[in-house]
KEMI-179144 format. One line per 5 residues: number of its first residue (from 1); for each residue y, z, x of C-alpha. Coordinates in steps of 0.2 Angstrom, whole numbers. Last residue first. Example, Ala and Ser with C-alpha at 12.3 -4.5 7.8 and 13.67 -1.06 7.14 Angstrom:
residues 2
2> -5 36 68 ~ -22 39 62
//
This chain:
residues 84
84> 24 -28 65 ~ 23 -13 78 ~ 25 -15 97 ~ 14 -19 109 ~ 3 -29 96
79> -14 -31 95 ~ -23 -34 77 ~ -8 -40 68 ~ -11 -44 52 ~ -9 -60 41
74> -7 -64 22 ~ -11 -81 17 ~ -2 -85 0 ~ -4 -96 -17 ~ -16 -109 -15
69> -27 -102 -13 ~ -26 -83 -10 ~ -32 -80 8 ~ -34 -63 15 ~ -31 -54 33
64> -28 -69 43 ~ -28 -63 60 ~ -15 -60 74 ~ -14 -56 90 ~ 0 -52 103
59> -2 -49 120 ~ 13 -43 130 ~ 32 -40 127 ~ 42 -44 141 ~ 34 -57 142
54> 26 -67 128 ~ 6 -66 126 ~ -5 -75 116 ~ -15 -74 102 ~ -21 -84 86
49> -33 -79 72 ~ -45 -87 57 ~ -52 -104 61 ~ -48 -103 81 ~ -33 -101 91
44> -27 -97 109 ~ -11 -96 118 ~ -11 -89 136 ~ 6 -89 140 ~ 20 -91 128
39> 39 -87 138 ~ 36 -101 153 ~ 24 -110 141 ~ 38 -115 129 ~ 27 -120 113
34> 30 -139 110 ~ 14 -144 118 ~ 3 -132 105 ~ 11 -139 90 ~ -3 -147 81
29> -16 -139 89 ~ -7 -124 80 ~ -19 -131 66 ~ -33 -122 73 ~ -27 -109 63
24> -33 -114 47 ~ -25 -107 31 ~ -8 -114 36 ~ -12 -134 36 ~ -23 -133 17
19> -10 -120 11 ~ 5 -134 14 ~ -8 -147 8 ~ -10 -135 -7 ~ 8 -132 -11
14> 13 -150 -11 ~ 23 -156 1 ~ 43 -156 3 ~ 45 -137 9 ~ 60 -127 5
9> 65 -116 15 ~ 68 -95 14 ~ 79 -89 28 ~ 70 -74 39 ~ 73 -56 41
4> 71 -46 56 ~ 71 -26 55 ~ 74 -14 71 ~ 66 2 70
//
C-alpha cells in the first residue's frame, strides 16, 4: 500500500480563526472556482462533509469525525474506492 506524506507549514493566523474556517465545510465556497473541474466533478459541501469524484478514482467523501476546539478536526472517509 502506497503511503503519502505531507510537509508541515506554518500558518500566520491564530489557531482559532484557522479552527473557525476548517471546522465548517461550507468554507470550501471559498475555493470552489479554483478546483480544476476537468479532474473534480461533482463537488459538494455542507456543515460537516464534502464529496466529489476525481477520475480515475471515483466518488470520494469525507466527514468530520470529531472536533476538538481549538486544537484538531479529525476526518473519515465514508466512501472512498480505495482506502484512506
Amino acid at each position: 500500500m502506497a503511503e503519502f506524506f505531507s510537509e508541515i507549514k506554518t500558518i500566520l493566523c491564530r489557531q482559532e480563526k484557522v479552527y473557525e474556517v476548517l471546522s465548517d465545510m461550507n468554507s470550501l465556497e471559498r475555493i470552489k472556482n479554483q478546483i480544476p473541474h476537468e479532474k473534480v466533478k461533482d463537488f459538494i459541501f455542507d456543515r460537516d462533509s464534502c464529496s466529489f469524484e476525481v477520475s480515475p478514482v471515483g466518488k470520494v467523501k469525507f466527514s468530520i469525525a470529531e472536533k476538538n476546539p481549538p486544537d484538531s478536526i479529525k476526518l473519515t472517509a465514508n466512501e472512498s474506492p480505495i482506502e484512506v
